[in-house]
ZAVOGU-314714 format. One record per residue (C-alpha): z, x, y; residue number from 1; residue in three letters. Coordinates in nm, 4 decimals. Each point is the difference from the previous one (the first is absolute). Layout:
N
Z_X_Y_NUM_ALA .
...
This chain:
375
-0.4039_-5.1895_0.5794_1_UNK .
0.3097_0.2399_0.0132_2_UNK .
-0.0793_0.3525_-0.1123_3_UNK .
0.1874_0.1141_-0.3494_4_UNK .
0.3398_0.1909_0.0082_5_UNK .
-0.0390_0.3764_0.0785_6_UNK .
0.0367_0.2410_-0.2661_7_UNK .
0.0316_0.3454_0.1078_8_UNK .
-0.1598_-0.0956_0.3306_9_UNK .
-0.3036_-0.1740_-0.1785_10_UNK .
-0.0755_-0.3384_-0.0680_11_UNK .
0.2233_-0.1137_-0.3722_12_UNK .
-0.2703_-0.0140_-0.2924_13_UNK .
0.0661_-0.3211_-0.1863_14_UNK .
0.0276_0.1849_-0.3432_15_UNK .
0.2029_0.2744_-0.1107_16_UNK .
-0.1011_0.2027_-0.3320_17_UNK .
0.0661_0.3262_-0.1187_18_UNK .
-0.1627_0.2907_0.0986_19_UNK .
-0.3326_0.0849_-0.1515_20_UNK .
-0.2260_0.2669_-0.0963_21_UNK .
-0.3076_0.0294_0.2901_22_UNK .
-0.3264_0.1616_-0.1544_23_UNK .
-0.1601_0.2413_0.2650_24_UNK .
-0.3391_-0.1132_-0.1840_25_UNK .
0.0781_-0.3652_0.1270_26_UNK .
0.0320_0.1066_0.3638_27_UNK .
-0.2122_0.2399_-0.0224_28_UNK .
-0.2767_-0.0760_-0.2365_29_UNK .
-0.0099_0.3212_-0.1938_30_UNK .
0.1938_0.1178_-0.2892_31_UNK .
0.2478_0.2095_0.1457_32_UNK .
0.2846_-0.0823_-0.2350_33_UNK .
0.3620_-0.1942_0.1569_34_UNK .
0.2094_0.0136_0.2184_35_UNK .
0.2964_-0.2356_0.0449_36_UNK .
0.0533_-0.2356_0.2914_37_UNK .
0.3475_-0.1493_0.0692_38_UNK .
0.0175_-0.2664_0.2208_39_UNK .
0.2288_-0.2807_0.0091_40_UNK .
-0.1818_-0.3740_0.0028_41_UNK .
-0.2827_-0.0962_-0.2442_42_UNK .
-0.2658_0.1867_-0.1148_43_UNK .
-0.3310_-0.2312_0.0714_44_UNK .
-0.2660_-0.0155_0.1313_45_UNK .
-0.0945_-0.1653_0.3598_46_UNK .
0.2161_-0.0200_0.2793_47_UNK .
0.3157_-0.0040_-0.1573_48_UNK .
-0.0339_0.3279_-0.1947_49_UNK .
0.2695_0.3166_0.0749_50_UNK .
-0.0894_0.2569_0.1990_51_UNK .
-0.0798_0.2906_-0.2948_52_UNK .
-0.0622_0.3597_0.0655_53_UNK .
-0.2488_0.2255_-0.2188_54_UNK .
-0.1130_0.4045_-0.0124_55_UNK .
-0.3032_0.1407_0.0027_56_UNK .
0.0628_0.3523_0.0858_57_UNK .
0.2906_0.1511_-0.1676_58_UNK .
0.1402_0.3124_0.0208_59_UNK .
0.1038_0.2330_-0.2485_60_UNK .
0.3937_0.0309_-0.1499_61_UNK .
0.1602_0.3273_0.1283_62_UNK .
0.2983_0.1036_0.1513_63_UNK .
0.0452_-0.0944_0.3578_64_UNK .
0.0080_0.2072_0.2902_65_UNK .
-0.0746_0.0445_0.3450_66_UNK .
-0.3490_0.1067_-0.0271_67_UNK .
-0.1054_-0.1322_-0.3246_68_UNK .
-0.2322_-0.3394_0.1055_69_UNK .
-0.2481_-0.1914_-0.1289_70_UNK .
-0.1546_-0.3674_0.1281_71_UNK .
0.1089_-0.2928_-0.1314_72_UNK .
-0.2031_-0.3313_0.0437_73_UNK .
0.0198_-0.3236_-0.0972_74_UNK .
-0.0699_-0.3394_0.1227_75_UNK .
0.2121_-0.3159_0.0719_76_UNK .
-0.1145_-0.4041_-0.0712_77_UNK .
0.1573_-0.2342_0.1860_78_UNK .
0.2027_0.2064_0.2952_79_UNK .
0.0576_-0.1882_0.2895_80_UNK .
-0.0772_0.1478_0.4089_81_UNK .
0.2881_0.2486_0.0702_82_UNK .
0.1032_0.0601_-0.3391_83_UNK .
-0.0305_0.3805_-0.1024_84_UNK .
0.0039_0.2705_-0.2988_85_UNK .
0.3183_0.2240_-0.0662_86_UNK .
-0.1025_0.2152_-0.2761_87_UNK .
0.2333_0.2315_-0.2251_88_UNK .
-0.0048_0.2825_-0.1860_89_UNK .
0.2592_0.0953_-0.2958_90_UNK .
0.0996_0.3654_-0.0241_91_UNK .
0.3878_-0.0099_-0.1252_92_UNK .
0.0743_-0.2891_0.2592_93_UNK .
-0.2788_-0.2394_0.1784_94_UNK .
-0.1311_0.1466_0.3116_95_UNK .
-0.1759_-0.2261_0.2651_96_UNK .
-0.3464_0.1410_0.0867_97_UNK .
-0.1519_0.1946_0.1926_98_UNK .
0.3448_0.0225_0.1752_99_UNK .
0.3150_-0.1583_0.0987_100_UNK .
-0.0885_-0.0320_0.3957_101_UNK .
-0.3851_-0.1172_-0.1388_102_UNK .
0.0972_-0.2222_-0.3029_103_UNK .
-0.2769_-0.3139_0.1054_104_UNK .
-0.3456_-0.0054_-0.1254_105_UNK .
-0.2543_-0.2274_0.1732_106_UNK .
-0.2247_-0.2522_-0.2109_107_UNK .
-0.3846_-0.0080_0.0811_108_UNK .
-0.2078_-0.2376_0.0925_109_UNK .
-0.1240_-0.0122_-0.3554_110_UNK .
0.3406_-0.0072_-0.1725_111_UNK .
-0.0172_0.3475_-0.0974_112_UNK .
0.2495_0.2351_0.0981_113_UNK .
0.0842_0.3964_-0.0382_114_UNK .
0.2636_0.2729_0.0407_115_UNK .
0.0582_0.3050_-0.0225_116_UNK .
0.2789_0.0921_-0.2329_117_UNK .
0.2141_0.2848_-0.0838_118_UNK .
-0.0193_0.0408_-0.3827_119_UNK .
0.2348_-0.1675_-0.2635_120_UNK .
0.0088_-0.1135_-0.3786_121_UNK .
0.0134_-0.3814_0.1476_122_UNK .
-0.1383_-0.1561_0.2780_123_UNK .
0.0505_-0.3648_0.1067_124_UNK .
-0.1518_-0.1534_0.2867_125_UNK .
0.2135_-0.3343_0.2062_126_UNK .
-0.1706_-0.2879_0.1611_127_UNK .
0.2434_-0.0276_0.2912_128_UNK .
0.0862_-0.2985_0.2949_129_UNK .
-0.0396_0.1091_0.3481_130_UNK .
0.3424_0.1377_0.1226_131_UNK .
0.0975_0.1651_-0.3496_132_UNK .
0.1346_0.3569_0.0273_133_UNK .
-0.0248_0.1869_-0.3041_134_UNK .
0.2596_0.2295_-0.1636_135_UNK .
-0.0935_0.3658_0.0180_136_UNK .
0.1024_0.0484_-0.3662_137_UNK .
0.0999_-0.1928_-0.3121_138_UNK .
0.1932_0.0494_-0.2885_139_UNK .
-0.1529_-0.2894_-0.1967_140_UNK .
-0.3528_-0.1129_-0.0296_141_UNK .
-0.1355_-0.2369_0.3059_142_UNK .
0.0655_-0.4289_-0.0899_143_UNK .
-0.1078_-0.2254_0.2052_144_UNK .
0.2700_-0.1629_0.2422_145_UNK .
0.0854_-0.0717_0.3243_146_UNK .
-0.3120_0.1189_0.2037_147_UNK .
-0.2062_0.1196_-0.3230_148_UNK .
-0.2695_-0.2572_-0.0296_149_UNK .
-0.1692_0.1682_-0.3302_150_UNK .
0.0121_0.3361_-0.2130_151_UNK .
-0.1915_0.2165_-0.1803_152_UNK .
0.0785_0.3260_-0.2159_153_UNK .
-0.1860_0.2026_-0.2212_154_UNK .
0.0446_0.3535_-0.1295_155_UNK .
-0.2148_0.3095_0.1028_156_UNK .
-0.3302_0.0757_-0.1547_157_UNK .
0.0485_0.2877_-0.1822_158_UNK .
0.2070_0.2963_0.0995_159_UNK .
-0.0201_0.3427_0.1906_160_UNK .
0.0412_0.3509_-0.1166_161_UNK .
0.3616_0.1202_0.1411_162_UNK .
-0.0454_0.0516_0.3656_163_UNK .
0.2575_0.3521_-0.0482_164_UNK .
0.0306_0.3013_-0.2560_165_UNK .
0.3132_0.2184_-0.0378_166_UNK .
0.0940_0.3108_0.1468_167_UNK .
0.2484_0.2052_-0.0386_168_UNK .
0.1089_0.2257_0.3388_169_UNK .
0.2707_0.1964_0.1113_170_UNK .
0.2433_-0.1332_-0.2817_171_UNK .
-0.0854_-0.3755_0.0924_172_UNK .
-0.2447_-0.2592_-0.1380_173_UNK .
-0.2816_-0.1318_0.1968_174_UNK .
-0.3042_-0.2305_-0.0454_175_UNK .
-0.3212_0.0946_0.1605_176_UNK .
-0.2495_-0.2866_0.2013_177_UNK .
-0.3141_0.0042_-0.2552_178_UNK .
-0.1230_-0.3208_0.2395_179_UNK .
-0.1159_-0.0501_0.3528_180_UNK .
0.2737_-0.0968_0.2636_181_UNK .
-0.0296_-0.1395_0.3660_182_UNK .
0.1915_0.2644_0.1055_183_UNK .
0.0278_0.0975_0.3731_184_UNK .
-0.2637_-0.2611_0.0228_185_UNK .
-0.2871_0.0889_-0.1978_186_UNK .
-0.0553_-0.0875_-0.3279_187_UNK .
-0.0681_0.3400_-0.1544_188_UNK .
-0.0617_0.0853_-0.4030_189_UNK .
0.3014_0.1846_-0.1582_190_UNK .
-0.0239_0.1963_-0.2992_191_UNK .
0.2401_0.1602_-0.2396_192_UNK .
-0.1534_0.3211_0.0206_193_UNK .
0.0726_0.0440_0.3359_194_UNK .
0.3633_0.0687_-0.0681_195_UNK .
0.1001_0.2757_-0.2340_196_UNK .
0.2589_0.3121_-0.0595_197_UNK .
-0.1273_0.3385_-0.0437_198_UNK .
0.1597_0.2631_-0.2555_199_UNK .
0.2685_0.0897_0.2689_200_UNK .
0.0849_-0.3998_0.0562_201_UNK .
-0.1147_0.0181_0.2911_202_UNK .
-0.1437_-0.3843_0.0791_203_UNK .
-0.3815_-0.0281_0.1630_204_UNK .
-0.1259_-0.3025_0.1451_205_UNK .
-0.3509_-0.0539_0.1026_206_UNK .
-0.2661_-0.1985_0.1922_207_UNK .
-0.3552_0.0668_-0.1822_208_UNK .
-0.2990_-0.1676_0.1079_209_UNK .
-0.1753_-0.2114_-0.3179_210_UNK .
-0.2890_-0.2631_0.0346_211_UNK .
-0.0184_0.0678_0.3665_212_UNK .
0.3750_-0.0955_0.0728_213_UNK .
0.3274_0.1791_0.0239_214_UNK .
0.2512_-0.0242_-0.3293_215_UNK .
0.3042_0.0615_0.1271_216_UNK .
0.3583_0.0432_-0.1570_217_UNK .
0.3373_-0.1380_-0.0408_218_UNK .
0.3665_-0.0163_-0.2237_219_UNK .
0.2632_-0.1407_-0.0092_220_UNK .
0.3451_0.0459_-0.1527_221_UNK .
0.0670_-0.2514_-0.3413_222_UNK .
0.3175_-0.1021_0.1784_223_UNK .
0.2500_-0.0131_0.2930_224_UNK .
0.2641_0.2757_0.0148_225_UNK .
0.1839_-0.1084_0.2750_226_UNK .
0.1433_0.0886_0.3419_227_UNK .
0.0159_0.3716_0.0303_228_UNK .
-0.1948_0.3229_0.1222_229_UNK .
-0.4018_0.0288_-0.0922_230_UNK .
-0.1508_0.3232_0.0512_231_UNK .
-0.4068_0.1140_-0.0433_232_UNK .
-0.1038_0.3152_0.0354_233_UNK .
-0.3894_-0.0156_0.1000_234_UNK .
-0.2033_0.3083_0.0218_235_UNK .
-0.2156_0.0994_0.3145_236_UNK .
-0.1210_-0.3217_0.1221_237_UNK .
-0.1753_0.0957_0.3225_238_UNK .
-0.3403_-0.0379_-0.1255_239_UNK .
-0.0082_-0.3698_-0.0627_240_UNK .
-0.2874_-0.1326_0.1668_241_UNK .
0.1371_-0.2764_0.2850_242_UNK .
-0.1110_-0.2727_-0.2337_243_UNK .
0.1875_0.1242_-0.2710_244_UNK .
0.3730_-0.1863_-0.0527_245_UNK .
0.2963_0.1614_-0.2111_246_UNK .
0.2819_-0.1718_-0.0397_247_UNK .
0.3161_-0.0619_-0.1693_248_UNK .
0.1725_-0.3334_0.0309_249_UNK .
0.2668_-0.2553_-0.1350_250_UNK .
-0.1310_-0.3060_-0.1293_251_UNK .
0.1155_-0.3175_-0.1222_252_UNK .
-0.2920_-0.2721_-0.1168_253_UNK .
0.2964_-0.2763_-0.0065_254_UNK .
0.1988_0.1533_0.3290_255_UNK .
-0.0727_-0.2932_0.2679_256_UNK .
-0.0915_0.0251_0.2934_257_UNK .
-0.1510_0.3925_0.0053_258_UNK .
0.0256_0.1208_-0.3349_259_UNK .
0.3163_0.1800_0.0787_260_UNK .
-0.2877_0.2487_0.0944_261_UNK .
0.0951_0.3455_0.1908_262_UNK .
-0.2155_0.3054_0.0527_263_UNK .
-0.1001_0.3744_0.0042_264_UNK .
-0.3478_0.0395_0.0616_265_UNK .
-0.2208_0.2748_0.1159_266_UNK .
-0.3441_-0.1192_0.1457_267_UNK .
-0.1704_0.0055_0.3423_268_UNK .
-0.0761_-0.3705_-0.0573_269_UNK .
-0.4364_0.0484_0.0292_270_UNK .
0.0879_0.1715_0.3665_271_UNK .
-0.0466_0.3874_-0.0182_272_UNK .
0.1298_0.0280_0.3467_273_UNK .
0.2952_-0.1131_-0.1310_274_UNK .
0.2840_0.2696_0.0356_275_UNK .
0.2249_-0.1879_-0.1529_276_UNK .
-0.1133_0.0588_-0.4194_277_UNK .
0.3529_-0.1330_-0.1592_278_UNK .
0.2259_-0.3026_0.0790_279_UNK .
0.3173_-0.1674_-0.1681_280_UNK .
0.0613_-0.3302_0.0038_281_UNK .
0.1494_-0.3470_-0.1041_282_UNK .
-0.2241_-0.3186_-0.0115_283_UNK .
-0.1166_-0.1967_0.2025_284_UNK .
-0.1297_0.3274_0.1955_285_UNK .
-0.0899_-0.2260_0.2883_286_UNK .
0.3459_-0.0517_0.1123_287_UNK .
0.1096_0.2250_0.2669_288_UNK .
0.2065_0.2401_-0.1323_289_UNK .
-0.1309_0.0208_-0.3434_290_UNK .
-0.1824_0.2942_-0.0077_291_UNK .
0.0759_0.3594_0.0609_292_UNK .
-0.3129_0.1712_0.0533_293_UNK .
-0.0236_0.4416_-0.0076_294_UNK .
-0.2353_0.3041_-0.1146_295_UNK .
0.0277_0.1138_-0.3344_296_UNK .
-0.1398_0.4221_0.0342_297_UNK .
-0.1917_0.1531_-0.2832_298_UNK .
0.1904_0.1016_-0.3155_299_UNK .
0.2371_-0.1384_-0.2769_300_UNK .
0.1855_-0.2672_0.1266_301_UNK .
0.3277_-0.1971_-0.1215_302_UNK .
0.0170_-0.3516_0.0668_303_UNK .
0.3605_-0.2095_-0.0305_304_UNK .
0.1010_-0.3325_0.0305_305_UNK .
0.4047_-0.0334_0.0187_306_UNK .
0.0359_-0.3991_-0.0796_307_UNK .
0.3349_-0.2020_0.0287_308_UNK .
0.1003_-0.2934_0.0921_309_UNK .
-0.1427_-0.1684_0.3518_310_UNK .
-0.0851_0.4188_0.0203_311_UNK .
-0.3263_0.2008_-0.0457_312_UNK .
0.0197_0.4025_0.0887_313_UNK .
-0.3420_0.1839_-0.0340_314_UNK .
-0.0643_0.3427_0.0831_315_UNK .
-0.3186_0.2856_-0.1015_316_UNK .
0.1366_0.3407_-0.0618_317_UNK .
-0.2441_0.3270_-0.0531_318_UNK .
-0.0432_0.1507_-0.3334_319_UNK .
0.0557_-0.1273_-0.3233_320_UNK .
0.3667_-0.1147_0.0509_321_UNK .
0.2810_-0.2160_0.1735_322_UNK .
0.2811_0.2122_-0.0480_323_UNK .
0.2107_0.1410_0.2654_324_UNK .
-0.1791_0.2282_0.1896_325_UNK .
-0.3752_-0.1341_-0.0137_326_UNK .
-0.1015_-0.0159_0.3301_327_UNK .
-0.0438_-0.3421_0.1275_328_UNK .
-0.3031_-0.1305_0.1802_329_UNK .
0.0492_-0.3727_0.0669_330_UNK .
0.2878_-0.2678_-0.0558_331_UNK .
0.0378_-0.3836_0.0605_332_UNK .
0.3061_-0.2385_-0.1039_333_UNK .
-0.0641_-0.3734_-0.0016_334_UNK .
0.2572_-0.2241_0.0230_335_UNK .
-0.2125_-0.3565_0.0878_336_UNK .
-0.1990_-0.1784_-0.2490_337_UNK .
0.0794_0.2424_-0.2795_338_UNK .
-0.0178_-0.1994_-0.3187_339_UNK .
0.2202_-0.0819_-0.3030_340_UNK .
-0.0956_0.1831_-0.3579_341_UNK .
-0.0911_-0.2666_-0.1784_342_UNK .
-0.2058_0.0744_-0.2586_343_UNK .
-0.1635_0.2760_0.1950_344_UNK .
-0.2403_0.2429_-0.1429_345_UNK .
-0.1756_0.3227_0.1224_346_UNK .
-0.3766_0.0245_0.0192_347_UNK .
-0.1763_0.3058_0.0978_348_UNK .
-0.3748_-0.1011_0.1327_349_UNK .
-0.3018_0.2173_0.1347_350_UNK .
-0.2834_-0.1700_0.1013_351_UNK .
-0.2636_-0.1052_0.3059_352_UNK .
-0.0277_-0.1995_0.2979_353_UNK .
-0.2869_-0.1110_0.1931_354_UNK .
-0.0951_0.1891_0.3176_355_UNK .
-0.2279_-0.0167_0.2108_356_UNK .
0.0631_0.2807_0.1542_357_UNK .
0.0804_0.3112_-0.2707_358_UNK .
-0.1313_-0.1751_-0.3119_359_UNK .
0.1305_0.1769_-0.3192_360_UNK .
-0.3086_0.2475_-0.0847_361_UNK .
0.0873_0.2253_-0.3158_362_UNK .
0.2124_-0.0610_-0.3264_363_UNK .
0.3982_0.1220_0.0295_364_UNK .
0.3560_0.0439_-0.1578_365_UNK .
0.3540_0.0138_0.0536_366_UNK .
0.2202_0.2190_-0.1792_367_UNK .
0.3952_-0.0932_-0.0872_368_UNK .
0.2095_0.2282_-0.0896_369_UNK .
0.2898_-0.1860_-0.1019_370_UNK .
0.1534_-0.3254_0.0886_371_UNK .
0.4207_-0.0471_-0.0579_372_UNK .
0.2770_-0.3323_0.0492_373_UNK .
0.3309_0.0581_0.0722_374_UNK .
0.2461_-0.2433_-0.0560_375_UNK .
């Protein structure tokens, strides 16, 4: 008997209805509300049923961002060998999970399937046909189609507090990290009250140890100012244990393929052998060329970042001041792989890194004196 006509690479159903509602307690035998299936074909039982797609782990509705994720789960009736799960999260557009070079999810044995997601108000998971590549974002809400076998979208369970409180510093407006973040690679608390101004607006960030782990801190600007000159004056920083990381950096969450990220950071990266205790730099720092590595001495320190056009000049000046005549101690120009604005912002981070060598050992702060942009 000749097989059927292929529909999106599977075998044609003989029926086509609309799309239907799919209970979660009907695949799942508990009463754990609906979720909705979409699938084109019929919706029966036996052979000839759709491929359908339910949750049963789903995260809550927040604002998206790099290191906000949660697990989403679900299982799939009906998916044929080869076929895969592209799930997505909504957070302004729809972003494909966990990221766009890892956008495939496998199924199990047993049907089920899980991923972890960065966080959105929306998620939607895709039943997709082997060779389907999947868009790394979307304006409008996944259909099925051309390589989309079946979907399934619900909204987040519940929502989480605000993952940033205001600040206001050196005449600008910032938002502090009040959540943990993956940042240099572990995924450390953050509080709020790590970051504060004193009575002469001076800014303090901290790392404080709580629960048996270090709370670190970080801020960021509420929006991009543009190409032009950033300066930070940071107060004696030679004490930082080699574990300890302070940095200043440009950042853009939507700025493919780096994050239009560049850098002024003072660490020994975990090594205190290192000499070496301060580095600028434009991502990825593992292309030759892309760091500019030197020794920041003891005492107040100013920190600039000249940024143009296919041009980055940084340079670290003593004292409390770039004006003429501050005597300079270290200055790089990049001209390769410097990034566009965009929609650029400046974040100012202290926190930890593992080592196995100089582990951080005692509670610390950095002090900032003042931070300026210059058109």
């Amino acid at each position: 008997m000749p097989l059927p006509p292929l529909h999106n690479g599977r075998p044609r159903r003989s029926v086509r209805l609309p799309v239907y509602a799919v209970p979660l307690a009907a695949l799942f035998g508990a009463p754990l509300g609906m979720v909705f299936g979409l699938a084109s074909g019929c919706h029966s039982s036996g052979a000839n049923a759709p491929p359908a797609i339910a949750f049963s782990k789903i995260p809550p509705a927040a604002e998206g961002g790099r290191e906000r994720v949660a697990t989403l789960a679900g299982r799939v009736t009906g998916a044929l060998p080869g076929e895969r799960i592209v799930v997505y999260a909504k957070s302004g557009p729809w972003w494909v999970q966990p990221w766009p070079d890892q956008p495939f999810t496998a199924i199990q044995s047993d049907a089920t399937w899980t991923v972890s997601t960065h966080l959105g108000f929306e998620y939607a998971a895709l039943l997709v046909a082997p060779g389907y590549q999947p868009p790394a974002t979307m304006d409008l809400a996944p259909a099925v189609g051309p390589g989309v076998l079946a979907v399934a979208s619900v909204k987040g369970e519940g929502f989480l507090p605000t993952a940033w409180k205001p600040l206001r510093f050196s005449g600008y407006d910032w938002e502090v990290r009040t959540i943990a973040s993956d940042r240099g690679g572990m995924n450390n608390p953050y509080s709020g009250d790590n970051v504060f101004t004193d009575a002469s607006g001076a800014l303090h960030m901290r790392i404080t140890r709580k629960d048996g782990k270090w709370v670190c801190a970080e801020m960021r600007t509420t929006r991009s100012l543009g190409y032009g000159t950033y300066v930070v004056t940071v107060r004696d920083t030679s004490h930082l244990e080699p574990a300890s990381v302070y940095s200043m950096i440009t950042w853009d969450d939507n700025g493919d393929p780096h994050y239009r990220e560049m850098d002024i950071e003072i660490s020994r990266w975990g090594d205190a052998a290192n000499k070496n205790n301060a580095q600028f730099g434009v991502q990825p720092f593992y292309v030759p060329g892309n760091l500019a590595r030197f020794t920041a001495p003891p005492g107040t320190l100013t920190h600039v970042l000249r940024w143009q056009s296919a041009l980055a000049s940084f340079k670290t000046l003593r004292g409390p001041s770039d004006l003429p005549g501050a005597p300079l101690l270290f200055q790089h120009e990049f001209t390769s792989g410097v990034p566009a604005i965009g929609n650029a912002i400046i974040y100012m981070n202290f926190y930890v890194i593992a080592s196995d060598k100089s582990p951080l050992e005692k509670e610390t702060e950095v002090v900032v004196e003042k931070f300026a942009y210059l058109p």
